[in-house]
C-alpha positions as CSV (number, residue, x, y, z in Angstrom):
1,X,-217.1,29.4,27.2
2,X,-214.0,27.9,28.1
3,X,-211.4,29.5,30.9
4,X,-208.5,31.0,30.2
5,X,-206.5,28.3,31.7
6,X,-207.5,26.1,28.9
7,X,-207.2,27.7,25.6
8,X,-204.8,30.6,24.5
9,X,-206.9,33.4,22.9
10,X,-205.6,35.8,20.1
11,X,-205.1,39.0,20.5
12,X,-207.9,40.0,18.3
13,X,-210.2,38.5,20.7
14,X,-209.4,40.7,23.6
15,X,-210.2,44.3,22.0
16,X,-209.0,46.1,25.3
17,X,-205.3,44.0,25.6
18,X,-205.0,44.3,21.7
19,X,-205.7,48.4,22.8
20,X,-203.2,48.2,25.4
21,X,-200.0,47.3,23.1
22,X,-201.2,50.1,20.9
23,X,-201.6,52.6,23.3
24,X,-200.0,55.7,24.1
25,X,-199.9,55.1,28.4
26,X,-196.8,54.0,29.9
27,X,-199.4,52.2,32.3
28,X,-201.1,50.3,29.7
29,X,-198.2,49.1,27.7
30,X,-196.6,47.3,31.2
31,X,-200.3,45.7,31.2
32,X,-200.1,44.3,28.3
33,X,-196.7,43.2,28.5
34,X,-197.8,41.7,32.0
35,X,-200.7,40.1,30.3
36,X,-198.0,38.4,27.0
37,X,-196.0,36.9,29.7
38,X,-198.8,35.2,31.5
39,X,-200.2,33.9,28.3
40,X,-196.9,33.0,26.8
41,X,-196.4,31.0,30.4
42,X,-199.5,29.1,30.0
43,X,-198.9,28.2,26.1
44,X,-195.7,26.6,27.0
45,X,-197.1,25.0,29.7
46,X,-199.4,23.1,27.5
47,X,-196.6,22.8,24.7
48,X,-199.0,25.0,22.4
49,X,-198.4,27.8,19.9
50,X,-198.6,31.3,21.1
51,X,-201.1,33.0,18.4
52,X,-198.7,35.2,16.1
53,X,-200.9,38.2,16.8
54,X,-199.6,38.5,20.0
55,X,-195.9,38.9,18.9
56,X,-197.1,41.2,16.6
57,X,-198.8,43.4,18.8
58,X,-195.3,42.8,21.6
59,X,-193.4,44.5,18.5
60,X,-196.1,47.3,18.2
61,X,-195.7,47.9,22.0
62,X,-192.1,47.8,22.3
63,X,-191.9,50.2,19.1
64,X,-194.5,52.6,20.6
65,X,-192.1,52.7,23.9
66,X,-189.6,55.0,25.2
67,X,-185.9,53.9,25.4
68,X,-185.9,53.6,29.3
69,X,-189.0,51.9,29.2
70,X,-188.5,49.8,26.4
71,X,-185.2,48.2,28.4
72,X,-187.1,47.2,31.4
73,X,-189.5,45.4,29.3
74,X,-186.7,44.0,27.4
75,X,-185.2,43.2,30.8
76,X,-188.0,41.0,31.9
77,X,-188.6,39.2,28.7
78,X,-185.1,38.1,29.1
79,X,-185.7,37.1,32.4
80,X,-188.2,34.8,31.5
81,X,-186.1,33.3,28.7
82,X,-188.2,35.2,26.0
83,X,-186.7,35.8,22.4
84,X,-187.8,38.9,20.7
85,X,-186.7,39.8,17.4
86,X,-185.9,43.7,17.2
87,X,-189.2,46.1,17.5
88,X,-189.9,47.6,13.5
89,X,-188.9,51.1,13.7
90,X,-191.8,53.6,13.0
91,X,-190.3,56.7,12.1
92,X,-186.1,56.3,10.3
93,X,-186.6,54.0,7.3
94,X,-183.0,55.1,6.8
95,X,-181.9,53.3,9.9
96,X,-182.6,49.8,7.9
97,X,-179.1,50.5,5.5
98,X,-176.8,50.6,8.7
99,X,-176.6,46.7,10.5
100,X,-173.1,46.7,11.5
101,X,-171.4,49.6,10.0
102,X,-172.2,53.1,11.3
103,X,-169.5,55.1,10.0
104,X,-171.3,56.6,7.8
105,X,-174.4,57.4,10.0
106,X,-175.2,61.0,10.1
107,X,-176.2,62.8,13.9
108,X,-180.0,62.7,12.5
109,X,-179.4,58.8,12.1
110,X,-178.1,58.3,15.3
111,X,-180.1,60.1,17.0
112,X,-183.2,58.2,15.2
113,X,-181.5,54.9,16.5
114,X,-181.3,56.0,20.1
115,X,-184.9,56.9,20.0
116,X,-186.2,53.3,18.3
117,X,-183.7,51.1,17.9
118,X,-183.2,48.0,19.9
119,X,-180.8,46.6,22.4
120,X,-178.6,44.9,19.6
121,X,-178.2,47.6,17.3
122,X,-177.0,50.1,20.3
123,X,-174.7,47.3,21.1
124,X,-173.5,47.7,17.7
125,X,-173.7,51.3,17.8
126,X,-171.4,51.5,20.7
127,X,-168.7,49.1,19.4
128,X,-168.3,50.9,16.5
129,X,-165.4,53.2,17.0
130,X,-165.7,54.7,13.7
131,X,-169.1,56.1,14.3
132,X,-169.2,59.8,14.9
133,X,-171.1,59.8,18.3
134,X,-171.2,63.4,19.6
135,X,-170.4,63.6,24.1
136,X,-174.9,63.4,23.9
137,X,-175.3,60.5,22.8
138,X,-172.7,58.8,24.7
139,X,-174.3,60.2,27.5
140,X,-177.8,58.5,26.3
141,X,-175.7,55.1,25.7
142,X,-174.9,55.3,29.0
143,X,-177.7,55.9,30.8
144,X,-179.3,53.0,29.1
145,X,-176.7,50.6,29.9
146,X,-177.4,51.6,33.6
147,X,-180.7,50.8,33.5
148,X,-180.1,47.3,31.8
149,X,-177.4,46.5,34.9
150,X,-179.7,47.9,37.4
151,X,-182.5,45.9,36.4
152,X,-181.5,42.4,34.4
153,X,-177.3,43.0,35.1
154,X,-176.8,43.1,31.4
155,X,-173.7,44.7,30.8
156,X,-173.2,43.6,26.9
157,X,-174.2,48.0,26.5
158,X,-172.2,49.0,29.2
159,X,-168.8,46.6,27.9
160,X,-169.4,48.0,24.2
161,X,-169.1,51.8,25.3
162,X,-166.2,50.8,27.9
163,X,-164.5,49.3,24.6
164,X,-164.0,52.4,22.9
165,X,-160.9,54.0,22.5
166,X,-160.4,56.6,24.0
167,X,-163.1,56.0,26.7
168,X,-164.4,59.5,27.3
169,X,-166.0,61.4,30.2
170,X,-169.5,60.8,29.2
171,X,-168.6,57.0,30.7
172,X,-167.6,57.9,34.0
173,X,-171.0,56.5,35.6
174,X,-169.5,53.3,33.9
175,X,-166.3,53.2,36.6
176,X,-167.0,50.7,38.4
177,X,-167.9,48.4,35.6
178,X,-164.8,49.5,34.3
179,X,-161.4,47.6,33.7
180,X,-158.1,49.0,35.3
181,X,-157.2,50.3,32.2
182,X,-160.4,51.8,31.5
183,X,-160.4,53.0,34.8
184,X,-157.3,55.3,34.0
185,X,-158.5,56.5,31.0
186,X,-162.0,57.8,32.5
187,X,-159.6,59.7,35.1
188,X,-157.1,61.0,32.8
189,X,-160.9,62.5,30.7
190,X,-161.5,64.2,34.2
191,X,-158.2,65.7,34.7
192,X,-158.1,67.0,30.9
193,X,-161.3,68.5,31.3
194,X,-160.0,70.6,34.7
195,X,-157.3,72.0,32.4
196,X,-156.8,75.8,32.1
197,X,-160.2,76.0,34.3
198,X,-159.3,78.1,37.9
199,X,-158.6,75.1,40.6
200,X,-161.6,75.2,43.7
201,X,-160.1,75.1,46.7
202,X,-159.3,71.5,47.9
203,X,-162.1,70.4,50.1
204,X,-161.3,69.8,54.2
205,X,-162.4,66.6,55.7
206,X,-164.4,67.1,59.1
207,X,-162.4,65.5,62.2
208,X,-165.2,64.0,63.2
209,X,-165.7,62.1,59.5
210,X,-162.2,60.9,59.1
211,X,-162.4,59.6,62.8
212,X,-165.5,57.3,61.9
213,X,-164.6,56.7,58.3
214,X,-160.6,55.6,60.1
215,X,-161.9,53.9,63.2
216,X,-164.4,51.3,61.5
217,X,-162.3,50.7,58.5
218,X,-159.0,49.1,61.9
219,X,-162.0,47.8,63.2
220,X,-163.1,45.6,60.1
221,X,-167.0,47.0,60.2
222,X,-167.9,47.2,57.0
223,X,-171.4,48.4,57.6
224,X,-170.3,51.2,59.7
225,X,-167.7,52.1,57.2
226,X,-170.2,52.0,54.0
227,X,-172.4,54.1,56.3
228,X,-170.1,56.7,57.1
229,X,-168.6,56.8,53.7
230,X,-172.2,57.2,52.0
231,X,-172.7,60.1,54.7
232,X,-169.4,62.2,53.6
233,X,-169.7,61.7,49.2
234,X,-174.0,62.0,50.0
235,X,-174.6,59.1,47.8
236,X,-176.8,56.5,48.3
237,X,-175.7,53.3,51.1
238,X,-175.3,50.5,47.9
239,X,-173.1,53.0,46.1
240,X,-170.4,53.3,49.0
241,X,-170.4,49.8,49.9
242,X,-169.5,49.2,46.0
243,X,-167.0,51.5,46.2
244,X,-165.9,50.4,49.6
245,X,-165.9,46.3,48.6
246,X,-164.3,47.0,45.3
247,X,-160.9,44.4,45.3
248,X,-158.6,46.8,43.6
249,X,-159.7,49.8,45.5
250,X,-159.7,53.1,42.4
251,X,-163.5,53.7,43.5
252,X,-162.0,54.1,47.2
253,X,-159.1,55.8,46.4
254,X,-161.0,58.2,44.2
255,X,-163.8,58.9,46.9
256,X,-161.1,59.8,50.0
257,X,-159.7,62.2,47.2
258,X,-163.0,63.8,46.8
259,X,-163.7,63.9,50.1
260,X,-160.1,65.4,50.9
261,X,-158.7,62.9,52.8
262,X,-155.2,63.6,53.9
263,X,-153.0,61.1,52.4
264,X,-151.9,59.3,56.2
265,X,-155.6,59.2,56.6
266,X,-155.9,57.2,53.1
267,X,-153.0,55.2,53.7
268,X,-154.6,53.9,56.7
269,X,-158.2,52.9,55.2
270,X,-156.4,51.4,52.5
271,X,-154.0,49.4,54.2
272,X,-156.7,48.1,57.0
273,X,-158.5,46.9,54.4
274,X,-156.4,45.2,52.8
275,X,-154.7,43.6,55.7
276,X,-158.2,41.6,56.1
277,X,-158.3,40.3,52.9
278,X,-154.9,39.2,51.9
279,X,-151.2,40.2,51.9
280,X,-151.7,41.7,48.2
281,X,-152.2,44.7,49.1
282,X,-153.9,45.6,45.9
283,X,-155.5,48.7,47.3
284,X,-152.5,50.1,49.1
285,X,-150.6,49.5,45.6
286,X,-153.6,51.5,43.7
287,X,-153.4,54.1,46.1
288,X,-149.6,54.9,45.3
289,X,-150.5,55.3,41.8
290,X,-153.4,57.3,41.9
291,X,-152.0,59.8,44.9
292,X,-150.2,62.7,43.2
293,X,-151.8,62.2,40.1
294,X,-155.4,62.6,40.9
295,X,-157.2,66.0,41.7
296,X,-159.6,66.6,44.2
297,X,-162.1,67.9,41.3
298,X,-161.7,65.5,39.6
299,X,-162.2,62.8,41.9
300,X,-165.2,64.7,42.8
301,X,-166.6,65.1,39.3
302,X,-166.2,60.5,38.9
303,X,-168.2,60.7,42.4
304,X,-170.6,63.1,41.2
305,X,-171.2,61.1,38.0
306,X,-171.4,57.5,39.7
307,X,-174.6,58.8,41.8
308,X,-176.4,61.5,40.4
309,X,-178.5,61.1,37.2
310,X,-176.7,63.1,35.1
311,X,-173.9,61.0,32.6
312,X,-171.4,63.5,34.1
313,X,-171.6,67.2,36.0
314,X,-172.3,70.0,34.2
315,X,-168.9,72.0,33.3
316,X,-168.7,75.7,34.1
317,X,-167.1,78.0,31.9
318,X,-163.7,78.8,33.0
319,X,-163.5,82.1,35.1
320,X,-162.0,84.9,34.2
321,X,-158.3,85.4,35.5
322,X,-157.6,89.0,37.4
323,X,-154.1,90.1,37.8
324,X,-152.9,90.6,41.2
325,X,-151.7,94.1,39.3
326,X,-153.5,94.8,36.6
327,X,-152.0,97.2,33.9
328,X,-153.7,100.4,34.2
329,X,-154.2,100.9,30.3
330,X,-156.8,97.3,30.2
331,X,-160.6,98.8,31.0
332,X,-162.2,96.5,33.8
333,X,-165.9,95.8,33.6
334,X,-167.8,98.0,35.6
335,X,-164.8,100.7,36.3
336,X,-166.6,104.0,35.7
337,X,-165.5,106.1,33.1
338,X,-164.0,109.7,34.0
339,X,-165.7,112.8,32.4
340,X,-163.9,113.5,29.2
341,X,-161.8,116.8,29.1
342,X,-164.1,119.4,27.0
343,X,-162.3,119.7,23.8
344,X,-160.6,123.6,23.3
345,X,-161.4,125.0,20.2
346,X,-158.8,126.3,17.7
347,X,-160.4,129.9,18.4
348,X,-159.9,129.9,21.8
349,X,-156.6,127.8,22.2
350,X,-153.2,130.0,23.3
351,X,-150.8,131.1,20.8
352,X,-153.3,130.1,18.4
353,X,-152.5,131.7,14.8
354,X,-155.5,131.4,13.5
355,X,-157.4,134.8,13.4
């Protein structure tokens, strides 16, 4: 029998790969899509046709697959210059009527499309502003257009949901692929959703942090400063030196206002950095803007979605609001109740007339 490095086989032939694409392991599926690549590799190689059982069974795979999954697969076919046409989609038939026009997609059909669609059609999805997409599935939107940046840099997903208007909370882990603009909006959603809520009490930056966080942002070390900064939000070290590097400086302006920087202390950062990399002053400028018009929640809650899992932190129901003097006629949870005055009878009231 001849090797494998000089004849492509069918899929057919290899009973355990063909098994693979259909199975219902994570494990077995990145086999086989392992396995397509290498044989794909060594068909071109010998400018010979890939057997079309194989694409077959890639579609089979990538429609058996779960969203996260099926974009890193996506991810490296890409990356090795492979065009797929879109996975066939197992369960929605209905899903087939809506190509470019979503408007009138119900929240069973969306959420059908989020489960087996492909990358084009949430693309699609996302661009269309007059799709009725409920604060879920944006959230599910973006959580796949971070794993497609994170792992290939697409951001075709991440650009659609940034072009909707308005851009919503839900895109807040998107800030920093963000335009200024966009940028804006995603903090104006923050602010909004503080409203009528009772304010926390504004955080208090440790001495000790705004020393390092001051002193190696004069001195020009970056590393130190990324470091330091990654310490105070708790976020991982790639994170802060995003935030720390960005040119026009919102992430940075929005992390010292999580962190509670006082606003000489923010001045300084900002203007030390700027000072090494031109006389714009770009972040210095940002900062101006952003200073009385940006909460300390809601600087935290951008922060908190940037590096935690979660699209955005949960929201707690607003508390509720105690007078400093309450009226004495409102009844207060948990106030006991005095012992009710035994009615008097009619018989036995004074200056009764009744015999």
């Amino acid at each position: 029998m001849r090797p494998w490095g000089h004849i492509v086989y069918g899929v057919a032939a290899l009973p355990l790969i063909h098994s693979y694409a259909h199975s219902d392991s994570p494990a077995e599926r990145a086999v086989f899509v392992r396995i397509y690549l290498d044989m794909l590799a060594e068909s071109l190689a010998r400018a010979e046709t890939a057997p079309p059982d194989w694409l077959a069974d890639l579609q089979a795979c990538l429609a058996g697959s779960e969203p996260a999954e099926r974009d890193a697969y996506l991810a490296e076919l890409a990356r090795a210059q492979v065009v797929c046409p879109p996975a066939p989609l197992r369960k929605s038939r209905r899903l087939q009527d809506f190509s470019e026009d979503f408007s009138r997609a119900t929240r069973e059909d969306i959420d059908a499309l989020l489960r087996e669609g492909a990358l084009g059609r949430w693309v699609a999805l996302a661009r269309d502003r007059a799709a009725r997409l409920r604060p879920d599935h944006i959230a599910a939107l973006v959580a796949r257009a971070r794993v497609l940046l994170a792992q290939s840099g697409d951001r075709r997903l991440a650009e659609a949901i940034l072009s909707r208007d308005p851009v919503r909370l839900e895109a807040a882990p998107l800030f920093l692929e963000a335009s200024g603009q966009q940028r804006w909006a995603i903090l104006l959603a923050a602010q909004r959703a503080d409203l009528g809520r009772r304010a926390n009490a504004a955080p208090k930056l440790a001495s000790e942090v705004a020393e390092r966080l001051e002193f190696s942002a004069i001195a020009g070390e970056s590393g130190e400063f990324a470091q330091a900064l990654a310490a105070a939000l708790d976020v991982e070290l790639e994170l802060a030196q995003r935030i720390a590097a960005d040119p026009f400086g919102e992430p940075l302006a929005v992390a010292l206002a999580a962190l509670g920087a006082p606003r000489d202390l923010s001045v300084r950062v900002m203007t030390a950095r700027d000072l090494r990399e031109g006389d714009a002053f770009a972040r210095i400028h940002t900062l101006a803007r952003l200073s009385d018009r940006l909460s300390p929640s809601a600087a935290r809650r951008i922060i908190q979605a940037l590096g935690g899992p979660e699209a955005v932190a949960p929201v707690s129901p607003a508390a509720a609001r105690v007078a400093e003097n309450p009226s004495p006629f409102v009844r207060r949870e948990g106030a006991r109740r005095t012992a009710s005055i035994p009615e008097t009878t009619t018989r036995l009231a004074r200056d009764s007339r009744r015999p």
